[in-house]
The first five atom37 places (N, CA, C, CB, O) and aatype in JSON, in Angstrom:
{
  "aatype": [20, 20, 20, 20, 20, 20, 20, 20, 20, 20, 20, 20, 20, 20, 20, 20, 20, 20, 20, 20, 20, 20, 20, 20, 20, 20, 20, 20, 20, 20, 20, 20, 20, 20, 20, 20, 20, 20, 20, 20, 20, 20, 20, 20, 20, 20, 20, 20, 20, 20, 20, 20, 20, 20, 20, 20, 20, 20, 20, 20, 20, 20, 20, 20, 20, 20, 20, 20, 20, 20, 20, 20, 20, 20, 20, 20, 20, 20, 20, 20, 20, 20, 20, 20, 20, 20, 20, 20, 20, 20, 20, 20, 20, 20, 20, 20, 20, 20, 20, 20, 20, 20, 20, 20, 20, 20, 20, 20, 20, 20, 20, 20, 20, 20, 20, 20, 20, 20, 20, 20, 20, 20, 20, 20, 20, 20, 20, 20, 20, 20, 20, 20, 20, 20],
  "atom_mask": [
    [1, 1, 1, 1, 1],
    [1, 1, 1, 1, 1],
    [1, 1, 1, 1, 1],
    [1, 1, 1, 1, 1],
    [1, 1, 1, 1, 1],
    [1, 1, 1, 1, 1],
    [1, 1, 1, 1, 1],
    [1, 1, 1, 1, 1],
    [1, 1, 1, 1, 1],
    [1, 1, 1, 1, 1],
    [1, 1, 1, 1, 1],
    [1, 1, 1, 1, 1],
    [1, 1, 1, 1, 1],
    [1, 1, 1, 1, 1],
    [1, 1, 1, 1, 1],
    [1, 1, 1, 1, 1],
    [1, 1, 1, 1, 1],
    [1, 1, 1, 1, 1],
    [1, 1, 1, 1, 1],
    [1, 1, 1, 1, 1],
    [1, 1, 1, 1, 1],
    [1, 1, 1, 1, 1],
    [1, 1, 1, 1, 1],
    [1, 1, 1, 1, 1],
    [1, 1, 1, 1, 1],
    [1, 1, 1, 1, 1],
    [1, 1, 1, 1, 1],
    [1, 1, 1, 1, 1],
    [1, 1, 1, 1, 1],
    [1, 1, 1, 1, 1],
    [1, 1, 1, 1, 1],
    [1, 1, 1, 1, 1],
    [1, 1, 1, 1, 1],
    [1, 1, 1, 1, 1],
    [1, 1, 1, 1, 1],
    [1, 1, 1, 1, 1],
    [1, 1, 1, 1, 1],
    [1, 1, 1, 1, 1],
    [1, 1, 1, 1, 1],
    [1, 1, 1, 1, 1],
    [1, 1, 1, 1, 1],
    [1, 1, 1, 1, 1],
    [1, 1, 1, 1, 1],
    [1, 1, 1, 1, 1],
    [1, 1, 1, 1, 1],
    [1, 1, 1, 1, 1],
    [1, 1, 1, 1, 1],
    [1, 1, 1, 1, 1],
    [1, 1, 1, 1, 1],
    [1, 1, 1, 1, 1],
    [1, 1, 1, 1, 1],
    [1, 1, 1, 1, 1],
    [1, 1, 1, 1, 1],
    [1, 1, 1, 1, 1],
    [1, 1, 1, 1, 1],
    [1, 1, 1, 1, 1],
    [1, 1, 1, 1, 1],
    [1, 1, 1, 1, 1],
    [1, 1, 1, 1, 1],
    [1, 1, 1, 1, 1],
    [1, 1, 1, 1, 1],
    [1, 1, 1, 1, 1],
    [1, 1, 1, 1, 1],
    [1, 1, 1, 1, 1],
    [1, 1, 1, 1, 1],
    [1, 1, 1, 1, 1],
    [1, 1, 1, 1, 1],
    [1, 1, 1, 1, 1],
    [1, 1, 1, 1, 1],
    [1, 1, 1, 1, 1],
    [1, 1, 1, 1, 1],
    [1, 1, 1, 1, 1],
    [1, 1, 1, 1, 1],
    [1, 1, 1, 1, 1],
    [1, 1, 1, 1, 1],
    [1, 1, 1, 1, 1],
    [1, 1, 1, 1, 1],
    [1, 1, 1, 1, 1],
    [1, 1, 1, 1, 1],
    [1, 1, 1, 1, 1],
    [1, 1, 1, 1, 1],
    [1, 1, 1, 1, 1],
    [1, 1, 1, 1, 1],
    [1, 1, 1, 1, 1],
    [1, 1, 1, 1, 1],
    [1, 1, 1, 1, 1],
    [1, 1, 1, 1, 1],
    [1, 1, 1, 1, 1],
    [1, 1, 1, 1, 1],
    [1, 1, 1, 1, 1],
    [1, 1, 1, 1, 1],
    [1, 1, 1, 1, 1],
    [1, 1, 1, 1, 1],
    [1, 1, 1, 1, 1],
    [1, 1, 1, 1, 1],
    [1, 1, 1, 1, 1],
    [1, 1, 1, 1, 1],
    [1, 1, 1, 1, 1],
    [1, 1, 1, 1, 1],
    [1, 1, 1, 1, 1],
    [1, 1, 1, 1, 1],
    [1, 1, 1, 1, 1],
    [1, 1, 1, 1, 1],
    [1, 1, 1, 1, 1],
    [1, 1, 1, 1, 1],
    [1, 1, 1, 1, 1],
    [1, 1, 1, 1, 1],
    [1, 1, 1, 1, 1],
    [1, 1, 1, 1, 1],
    [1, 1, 1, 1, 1],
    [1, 1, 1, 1, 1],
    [1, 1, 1, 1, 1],
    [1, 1, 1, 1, 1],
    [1, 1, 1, 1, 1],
    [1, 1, 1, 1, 1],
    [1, 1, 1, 1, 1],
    [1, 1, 1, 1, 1],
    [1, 1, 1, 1, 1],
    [1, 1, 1, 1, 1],
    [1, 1, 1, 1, 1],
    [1, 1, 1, 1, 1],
    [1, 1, 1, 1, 1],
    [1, 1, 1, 1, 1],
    [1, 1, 1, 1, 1],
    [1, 1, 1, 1, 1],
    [1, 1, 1, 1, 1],
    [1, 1, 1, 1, 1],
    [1, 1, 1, 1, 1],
    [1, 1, 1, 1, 1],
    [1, 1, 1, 1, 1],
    [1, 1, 1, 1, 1],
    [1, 1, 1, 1, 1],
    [1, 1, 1, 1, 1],
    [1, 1, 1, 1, 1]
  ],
  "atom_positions": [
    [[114.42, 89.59, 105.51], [114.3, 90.74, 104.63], [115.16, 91.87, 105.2], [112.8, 91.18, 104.49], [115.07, 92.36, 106.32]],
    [[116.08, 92.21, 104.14], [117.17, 93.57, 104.9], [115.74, 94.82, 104.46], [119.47, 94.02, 103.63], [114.71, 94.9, 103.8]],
    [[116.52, 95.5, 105.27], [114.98, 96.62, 104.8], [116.37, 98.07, 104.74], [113.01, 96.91, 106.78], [117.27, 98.4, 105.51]],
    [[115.94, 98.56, 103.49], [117.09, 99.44, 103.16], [116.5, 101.04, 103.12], [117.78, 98.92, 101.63], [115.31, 101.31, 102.92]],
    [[117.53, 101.99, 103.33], [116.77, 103.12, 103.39], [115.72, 103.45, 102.55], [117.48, 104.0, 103.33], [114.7, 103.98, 103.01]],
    [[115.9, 103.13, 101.02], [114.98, 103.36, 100.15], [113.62, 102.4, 99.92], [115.7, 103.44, 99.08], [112.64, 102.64, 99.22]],
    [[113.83, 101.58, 100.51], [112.57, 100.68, 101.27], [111.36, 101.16, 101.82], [113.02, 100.03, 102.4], [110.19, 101.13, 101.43]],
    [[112.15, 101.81, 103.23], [111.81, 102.45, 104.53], [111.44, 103.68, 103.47], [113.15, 102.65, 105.95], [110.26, 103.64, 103.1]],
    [[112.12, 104.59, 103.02], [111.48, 105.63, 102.11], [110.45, 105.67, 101.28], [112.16, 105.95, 101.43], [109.58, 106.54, 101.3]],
    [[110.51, 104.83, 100.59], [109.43, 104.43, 99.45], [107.94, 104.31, 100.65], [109.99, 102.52, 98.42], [106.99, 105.09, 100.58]],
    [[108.05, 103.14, 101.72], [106.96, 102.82, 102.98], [106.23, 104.09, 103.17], [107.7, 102.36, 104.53], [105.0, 104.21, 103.14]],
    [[107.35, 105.29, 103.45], [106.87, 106.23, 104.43], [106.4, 107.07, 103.52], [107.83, 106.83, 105.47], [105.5, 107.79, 103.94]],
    [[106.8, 107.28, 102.0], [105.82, 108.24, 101.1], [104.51, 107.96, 100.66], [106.36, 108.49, 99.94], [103.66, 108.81, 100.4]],
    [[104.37, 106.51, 100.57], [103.24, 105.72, 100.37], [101.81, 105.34, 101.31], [103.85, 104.67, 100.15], [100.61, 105.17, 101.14]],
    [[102.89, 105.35, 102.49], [101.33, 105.37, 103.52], [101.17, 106.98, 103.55], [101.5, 104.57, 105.55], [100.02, 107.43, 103.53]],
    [[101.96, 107.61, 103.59], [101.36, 109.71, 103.36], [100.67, 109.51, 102.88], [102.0, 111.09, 102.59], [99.54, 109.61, 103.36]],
    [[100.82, 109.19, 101.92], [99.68, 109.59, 100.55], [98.75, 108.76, 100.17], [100.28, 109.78, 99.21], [97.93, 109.05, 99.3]],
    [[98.8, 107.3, 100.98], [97.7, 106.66, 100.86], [96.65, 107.09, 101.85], [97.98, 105.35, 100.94], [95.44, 107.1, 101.63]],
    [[97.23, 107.46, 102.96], [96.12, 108.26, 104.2], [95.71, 109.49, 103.53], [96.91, 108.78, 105.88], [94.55, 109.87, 103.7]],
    [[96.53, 110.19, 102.77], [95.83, 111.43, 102.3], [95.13, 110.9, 101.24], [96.72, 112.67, 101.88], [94.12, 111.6, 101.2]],
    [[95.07, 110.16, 100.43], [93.97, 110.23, 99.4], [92.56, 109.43, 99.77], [94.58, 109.61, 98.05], [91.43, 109.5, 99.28]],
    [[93.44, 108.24, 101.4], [91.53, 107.51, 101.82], [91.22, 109.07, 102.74], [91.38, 105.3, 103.43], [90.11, 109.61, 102.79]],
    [[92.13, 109.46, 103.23], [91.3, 110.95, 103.96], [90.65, 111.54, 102.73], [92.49, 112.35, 104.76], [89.48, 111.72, 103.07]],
    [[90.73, 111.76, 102.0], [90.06, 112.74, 101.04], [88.62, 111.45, 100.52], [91.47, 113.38, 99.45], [87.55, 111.96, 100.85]],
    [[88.5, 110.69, 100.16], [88.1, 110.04, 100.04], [86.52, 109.94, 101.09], [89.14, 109.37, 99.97], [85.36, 110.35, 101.01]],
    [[87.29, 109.22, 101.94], [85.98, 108.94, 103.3], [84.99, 110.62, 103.3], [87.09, 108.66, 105.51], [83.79, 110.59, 103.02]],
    [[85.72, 112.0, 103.64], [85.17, 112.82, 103.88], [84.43, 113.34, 102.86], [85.81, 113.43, 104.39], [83.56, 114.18, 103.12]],
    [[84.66, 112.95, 101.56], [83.93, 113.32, 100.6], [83.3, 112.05, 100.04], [84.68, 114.1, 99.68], [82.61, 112.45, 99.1]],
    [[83.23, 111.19, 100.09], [81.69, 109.86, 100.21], [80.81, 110.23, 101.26], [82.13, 108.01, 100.73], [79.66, 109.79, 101.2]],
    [[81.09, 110.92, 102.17], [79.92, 111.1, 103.37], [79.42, 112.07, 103.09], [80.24, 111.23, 104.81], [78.42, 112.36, 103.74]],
    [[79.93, 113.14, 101.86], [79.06, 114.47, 101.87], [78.93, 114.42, 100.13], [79.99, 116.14, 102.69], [78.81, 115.49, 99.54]],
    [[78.95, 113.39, 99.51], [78.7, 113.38, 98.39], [77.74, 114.79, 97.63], [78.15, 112.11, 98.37], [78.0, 115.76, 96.93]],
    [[76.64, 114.24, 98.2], [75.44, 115.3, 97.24], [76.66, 116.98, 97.13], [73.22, 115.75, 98.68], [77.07, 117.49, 96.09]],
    [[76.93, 117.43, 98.53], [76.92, 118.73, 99.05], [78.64, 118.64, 98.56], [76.32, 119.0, 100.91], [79.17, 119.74, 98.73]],
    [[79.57, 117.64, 98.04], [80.61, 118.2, 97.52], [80.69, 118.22, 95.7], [81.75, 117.42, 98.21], [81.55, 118.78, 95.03]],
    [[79.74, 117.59, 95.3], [78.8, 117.81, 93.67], [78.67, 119.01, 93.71], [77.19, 117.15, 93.37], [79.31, 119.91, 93.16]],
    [[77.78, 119.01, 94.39], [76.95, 120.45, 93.94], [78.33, 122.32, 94.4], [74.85, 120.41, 95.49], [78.36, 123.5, 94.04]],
    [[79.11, 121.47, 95.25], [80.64, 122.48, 95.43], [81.02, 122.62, 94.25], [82.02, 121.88, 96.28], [81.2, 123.6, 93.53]],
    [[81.13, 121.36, 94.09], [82.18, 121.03, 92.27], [81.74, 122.29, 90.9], [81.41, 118.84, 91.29], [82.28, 123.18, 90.25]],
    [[79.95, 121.42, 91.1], [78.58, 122.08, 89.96], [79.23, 123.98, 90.23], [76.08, 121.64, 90.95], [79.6, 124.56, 89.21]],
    [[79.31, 124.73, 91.51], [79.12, 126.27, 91.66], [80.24, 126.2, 91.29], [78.74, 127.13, 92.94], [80.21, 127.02, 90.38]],
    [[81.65, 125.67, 91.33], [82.65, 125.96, 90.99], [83.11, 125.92, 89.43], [83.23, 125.32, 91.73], [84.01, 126.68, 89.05]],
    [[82.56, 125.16, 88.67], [82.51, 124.77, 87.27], [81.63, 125.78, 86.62], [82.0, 123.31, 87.06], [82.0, 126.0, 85.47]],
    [[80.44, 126.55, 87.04], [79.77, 127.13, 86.81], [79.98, 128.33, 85.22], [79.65, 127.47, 88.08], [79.14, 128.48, 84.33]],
    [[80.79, 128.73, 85.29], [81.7, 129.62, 84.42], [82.59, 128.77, 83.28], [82.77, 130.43, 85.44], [83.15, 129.35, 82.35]],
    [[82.63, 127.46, 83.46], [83.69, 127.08, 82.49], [82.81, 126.65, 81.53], [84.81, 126.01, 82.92], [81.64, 126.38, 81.82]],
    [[83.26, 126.55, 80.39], [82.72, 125.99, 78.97], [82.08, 124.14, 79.66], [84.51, 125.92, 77.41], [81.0, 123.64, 79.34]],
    [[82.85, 123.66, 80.37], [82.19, 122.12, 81.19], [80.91, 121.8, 80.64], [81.86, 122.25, 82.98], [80.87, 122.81, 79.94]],
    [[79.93, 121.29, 80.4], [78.58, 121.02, 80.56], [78.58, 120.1, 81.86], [77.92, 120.34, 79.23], [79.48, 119.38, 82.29]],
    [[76.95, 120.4, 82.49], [76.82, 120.32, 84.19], [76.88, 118.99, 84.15], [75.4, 120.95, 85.07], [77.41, 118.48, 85.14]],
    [[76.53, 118.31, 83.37], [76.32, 117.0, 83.82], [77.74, 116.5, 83.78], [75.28, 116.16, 82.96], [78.02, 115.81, 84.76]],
    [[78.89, 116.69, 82.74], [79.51, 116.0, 83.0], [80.25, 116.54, 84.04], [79.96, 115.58, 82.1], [81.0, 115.62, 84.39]],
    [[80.47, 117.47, 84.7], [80.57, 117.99, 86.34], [80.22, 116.99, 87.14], [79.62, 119.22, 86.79], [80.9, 116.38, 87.97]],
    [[79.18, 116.88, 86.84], [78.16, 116.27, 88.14], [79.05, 114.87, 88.26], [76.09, 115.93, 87.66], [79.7, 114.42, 89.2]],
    [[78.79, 114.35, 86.83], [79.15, 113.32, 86.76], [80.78, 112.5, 87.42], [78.92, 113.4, 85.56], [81.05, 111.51, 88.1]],
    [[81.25, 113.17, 87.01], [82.83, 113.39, 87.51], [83.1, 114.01, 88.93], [83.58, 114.42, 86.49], [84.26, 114.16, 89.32]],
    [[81.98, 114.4, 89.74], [81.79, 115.25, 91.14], [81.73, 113.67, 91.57], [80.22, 116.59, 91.5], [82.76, 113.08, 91.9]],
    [[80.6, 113.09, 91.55], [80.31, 112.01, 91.67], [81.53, 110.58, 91.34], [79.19, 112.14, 90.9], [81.2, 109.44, 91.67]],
    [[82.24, 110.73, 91.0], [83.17, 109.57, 90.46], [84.37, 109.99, 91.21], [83.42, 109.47, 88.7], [85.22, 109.15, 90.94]],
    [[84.97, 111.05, 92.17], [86.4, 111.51, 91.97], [86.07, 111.12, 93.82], [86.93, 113.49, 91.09], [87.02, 110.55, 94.36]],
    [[84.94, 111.4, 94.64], [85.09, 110.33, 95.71], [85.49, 108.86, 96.07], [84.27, 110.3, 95.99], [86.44, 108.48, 96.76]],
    [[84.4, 108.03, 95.36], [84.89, 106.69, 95.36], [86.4, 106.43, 94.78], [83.9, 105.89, 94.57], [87.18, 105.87, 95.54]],
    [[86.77, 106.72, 93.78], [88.18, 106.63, 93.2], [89.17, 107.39, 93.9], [88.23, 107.06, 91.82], [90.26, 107.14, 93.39]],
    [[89.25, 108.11, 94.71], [90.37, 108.84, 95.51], [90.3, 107.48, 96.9], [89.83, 110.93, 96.07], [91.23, 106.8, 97.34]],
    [[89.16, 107.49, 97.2], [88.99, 106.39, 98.41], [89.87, 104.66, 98.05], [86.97, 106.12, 98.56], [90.94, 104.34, 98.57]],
    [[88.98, 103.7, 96.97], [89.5, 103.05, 96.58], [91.09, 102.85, 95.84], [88.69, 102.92, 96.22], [91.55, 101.72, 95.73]],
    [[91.8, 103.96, 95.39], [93.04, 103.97, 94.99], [93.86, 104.53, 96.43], [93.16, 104.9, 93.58], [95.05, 104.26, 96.65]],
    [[93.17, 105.19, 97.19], [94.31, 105.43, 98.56], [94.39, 104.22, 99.52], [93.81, 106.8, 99.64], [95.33, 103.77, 100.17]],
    [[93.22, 103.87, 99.4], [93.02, 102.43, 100.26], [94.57, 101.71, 99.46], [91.03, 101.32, 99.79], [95.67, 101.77, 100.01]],
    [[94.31, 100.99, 97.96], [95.28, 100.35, 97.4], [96.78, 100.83, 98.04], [95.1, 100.58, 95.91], [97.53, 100.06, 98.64]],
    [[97.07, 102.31, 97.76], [97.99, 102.8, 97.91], [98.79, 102.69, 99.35], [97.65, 103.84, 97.5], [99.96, 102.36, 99.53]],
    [[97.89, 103.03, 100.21], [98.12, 102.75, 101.13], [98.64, 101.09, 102.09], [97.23, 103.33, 101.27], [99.38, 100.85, 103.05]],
    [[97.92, 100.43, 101.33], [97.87, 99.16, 101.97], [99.04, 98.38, 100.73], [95.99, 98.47, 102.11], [99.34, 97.18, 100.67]],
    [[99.36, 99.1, 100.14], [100.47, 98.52, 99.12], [99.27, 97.16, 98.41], [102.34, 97.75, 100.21], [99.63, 96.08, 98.88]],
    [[98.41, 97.03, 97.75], [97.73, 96.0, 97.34], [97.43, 96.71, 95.79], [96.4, 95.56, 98.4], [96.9, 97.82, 95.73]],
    [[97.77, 96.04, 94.72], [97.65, 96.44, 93.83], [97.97, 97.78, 93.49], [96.78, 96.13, 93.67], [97.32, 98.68, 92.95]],
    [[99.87, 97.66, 94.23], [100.27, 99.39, 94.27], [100.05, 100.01, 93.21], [101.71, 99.8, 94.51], [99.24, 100.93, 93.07]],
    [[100.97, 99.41, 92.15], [100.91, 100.28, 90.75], [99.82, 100.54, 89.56], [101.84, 99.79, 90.07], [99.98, 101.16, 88.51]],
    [[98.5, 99.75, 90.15], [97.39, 100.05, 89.41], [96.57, 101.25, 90.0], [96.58, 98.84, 89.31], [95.75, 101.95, 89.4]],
    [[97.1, 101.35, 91.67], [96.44, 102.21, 92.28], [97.03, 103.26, 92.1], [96.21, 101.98, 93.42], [96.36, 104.17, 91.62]],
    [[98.56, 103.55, 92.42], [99.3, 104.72, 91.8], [98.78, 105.38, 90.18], [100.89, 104.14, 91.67], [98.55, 106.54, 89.84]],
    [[98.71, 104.04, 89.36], [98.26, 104.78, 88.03], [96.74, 105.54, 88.05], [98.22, 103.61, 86.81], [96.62, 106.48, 87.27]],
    [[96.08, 105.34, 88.52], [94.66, 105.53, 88.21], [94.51, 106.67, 89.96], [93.53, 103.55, 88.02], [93.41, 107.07, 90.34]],
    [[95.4, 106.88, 90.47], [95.23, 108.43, 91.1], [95.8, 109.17, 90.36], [95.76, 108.77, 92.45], [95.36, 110.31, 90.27]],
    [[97.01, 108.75, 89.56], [97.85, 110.12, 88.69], [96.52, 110.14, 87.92], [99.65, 109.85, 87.54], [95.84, 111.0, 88.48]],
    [[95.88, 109.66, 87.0], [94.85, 109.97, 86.13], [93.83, 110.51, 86.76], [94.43, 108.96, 85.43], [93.31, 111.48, 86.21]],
    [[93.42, 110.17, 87.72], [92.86, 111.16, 88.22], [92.99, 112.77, 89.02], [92.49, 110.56, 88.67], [92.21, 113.58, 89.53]],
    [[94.39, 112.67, 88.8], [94.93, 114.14, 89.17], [95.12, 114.93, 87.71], [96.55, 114.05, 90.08], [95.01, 116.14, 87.52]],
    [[95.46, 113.85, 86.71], [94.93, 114.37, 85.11], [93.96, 115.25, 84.89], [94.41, 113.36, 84.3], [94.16, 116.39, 84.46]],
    [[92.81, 114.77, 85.18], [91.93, 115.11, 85.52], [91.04, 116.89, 85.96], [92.17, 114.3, 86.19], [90.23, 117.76, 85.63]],
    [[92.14, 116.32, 87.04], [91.61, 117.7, 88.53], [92.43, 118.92, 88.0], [92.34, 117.28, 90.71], [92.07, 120.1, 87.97]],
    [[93.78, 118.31, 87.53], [94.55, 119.23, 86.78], [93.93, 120.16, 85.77], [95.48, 118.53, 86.15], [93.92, 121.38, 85.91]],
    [[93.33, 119.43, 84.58], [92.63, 120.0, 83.91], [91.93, 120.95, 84.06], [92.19, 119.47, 83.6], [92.0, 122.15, 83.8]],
    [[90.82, 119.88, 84.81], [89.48, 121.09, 85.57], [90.05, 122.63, 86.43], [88.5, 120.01, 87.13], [89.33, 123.62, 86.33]],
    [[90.98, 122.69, 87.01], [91.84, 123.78, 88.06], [92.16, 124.78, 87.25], [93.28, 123.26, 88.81], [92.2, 125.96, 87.6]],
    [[92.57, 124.12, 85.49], [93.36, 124.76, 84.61], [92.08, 125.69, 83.75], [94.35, 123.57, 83.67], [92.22, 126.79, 83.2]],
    [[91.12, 125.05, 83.82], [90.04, 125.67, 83.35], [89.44, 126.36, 83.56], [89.49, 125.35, 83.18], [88.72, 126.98, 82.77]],
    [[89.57, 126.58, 85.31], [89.11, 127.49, 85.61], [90.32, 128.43, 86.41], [87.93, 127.08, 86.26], [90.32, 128.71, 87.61]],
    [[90.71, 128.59, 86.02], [91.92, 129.12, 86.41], [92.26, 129.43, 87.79], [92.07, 130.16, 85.78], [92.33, 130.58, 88.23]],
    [[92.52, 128.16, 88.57], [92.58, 127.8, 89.88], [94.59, 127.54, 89.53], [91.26, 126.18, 90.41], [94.92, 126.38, 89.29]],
    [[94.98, 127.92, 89.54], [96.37, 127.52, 89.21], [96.94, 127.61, 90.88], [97.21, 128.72, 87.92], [98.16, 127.48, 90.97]],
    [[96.34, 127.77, 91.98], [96.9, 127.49, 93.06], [96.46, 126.12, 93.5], [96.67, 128.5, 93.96], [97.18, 125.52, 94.31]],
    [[95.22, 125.48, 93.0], [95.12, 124.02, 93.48], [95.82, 123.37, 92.29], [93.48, 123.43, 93.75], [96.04, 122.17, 92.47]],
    [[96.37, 124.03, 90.7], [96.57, 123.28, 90.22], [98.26, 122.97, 90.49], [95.96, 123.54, 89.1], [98.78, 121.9, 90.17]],
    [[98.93, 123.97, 91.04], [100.3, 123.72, 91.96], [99.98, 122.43, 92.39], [100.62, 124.79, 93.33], [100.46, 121.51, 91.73]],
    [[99.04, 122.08, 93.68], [99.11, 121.27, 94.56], [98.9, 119.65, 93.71], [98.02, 121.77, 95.69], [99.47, 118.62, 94.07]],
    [[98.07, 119.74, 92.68], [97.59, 118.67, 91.6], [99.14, 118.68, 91.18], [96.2, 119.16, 90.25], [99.41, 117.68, 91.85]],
    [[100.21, 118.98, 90.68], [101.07, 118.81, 90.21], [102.08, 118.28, 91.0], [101.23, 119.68, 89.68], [103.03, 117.61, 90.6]],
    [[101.75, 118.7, 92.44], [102.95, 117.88, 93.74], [102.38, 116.92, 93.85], [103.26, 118.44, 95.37], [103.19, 116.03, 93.6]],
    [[101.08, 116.33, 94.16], [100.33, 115.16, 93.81], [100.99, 113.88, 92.61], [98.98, 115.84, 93.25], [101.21, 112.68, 92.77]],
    [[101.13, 114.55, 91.71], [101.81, 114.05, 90.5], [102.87, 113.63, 90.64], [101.95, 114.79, 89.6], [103.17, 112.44, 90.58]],
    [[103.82, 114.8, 90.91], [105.18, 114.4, 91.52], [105.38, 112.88, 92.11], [105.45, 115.38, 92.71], [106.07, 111.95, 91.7]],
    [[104.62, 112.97, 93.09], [104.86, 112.63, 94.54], [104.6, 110.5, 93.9], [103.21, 113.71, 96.07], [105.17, 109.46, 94.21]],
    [[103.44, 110.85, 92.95], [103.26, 109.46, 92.48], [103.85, 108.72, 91.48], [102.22, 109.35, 92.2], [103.69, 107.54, 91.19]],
    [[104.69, 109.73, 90.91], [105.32, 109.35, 89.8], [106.76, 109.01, 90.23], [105.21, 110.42, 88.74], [107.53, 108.31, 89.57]],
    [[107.05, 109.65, 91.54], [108.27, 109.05, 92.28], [107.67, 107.9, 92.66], [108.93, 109.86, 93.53], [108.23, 106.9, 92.21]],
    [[106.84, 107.71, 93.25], [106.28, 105.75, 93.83], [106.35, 105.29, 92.89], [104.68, 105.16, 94.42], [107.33, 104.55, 92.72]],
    [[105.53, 105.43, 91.94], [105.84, 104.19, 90.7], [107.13, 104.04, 90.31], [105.14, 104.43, 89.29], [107.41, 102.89, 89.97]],
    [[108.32, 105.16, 90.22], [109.47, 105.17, 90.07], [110.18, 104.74, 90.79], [109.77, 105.94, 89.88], [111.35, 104.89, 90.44]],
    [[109.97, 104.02, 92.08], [110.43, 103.57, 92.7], [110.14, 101.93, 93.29], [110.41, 104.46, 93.25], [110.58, 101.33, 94.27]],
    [[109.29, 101.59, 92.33], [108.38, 100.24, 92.78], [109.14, 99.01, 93.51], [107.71, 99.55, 91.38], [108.77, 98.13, 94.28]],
    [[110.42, 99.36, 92.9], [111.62, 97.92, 92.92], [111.9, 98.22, 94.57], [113.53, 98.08, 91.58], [112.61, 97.5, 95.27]],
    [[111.45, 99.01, 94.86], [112.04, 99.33, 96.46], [110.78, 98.99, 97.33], [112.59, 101.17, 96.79], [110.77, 99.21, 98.54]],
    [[109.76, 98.46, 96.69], [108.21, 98.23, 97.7], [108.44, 96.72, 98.28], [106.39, 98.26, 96.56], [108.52, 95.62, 97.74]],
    [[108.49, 97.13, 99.48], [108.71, 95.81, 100.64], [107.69, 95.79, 101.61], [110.12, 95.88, 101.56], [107.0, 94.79, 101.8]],
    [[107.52, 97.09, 102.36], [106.43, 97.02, 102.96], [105.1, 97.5, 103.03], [106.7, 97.15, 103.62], [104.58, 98.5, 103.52]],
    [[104.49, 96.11, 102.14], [103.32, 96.6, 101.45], [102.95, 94.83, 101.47], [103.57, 97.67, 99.73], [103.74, 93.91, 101.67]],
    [[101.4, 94.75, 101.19], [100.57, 93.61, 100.77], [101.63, 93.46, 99.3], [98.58, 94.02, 100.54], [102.43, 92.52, 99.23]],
    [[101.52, 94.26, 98.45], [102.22, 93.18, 96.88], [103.52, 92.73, 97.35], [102.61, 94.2, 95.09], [103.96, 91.64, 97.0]],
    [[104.42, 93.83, 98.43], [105.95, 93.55, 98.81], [106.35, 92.46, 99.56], [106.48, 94.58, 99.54], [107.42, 91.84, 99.55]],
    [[104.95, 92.22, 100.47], [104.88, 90.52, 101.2], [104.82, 89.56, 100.56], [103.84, 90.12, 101.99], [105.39, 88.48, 100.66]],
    [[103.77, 90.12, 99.56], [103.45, 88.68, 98.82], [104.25, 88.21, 97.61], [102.03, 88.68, 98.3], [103.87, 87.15, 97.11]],
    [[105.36, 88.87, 97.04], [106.91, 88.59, 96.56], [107.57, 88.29, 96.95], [107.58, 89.14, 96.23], [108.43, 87.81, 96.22]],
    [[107.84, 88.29, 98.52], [108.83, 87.35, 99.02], [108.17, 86.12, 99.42], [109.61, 87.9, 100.17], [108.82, 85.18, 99.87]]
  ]
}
């Protein structure tokens, strides 16, 4: 396997951001209840109804964890890439609603950042799907 700069590039944006999304992930499955109820005071003011807050407080741990894991480990890259951009859909929204437009900057480099990986898939070598193609 020649391993080409954009290889090696594609590798090194992908484990970033797969460690940053199982980091986000792990630390917020361990404090579940107490990052809900963050979510619940923060939503507080928006038109939202609580439950579906809650609900979505509750869902945006496991799914940041399980899609960074993917991401990270290159295993089912591009299902995992898709379904964190949707979930930055998401966060986007919610930021926009409440007019957080400085996390919703960061939701939008998020975006960026995944929409270059998927844009770049033909270059995934070192990864579980990139092994298991050759």
């Amino acid at each position: 396997m020649k391993l080409t700069n954009e290889s090696l590039g594609h590798a090194l944006l992908r484990i970033g951001l797969g460690l940053d999304f199982v980091g986000h992930g792990v630390a917020r499955v361990g404090a579940l209840p107490a990052f809900a109820e963050s979510m619940k005071a923060m939503f507080a003011k928006s038109w939202l109804p609580e439950a579906l807050v809650m609900i979505t407080s509750y869902a945006i741990p496991p799914v940041e964890l399980v899609a960074g894991l993917g991401i990270l480990l290159g295993l089912f890259l591009r299902p995992a890439l898709v379904i964190a951009g949707m979930e930055m859909w998401i966060l986007l929204f919610g930021s926009c609603l409440i007019q957080k437009w400085d996390y919703a900057g960061i939701q939008l480099i998020y975006l960026f950042l995944l929409a270059i990986l998927i844009a770049s898939l033909r270059y995934d070598q070192l990864s579980i799907d990139g092994l298991r193609r050759k």
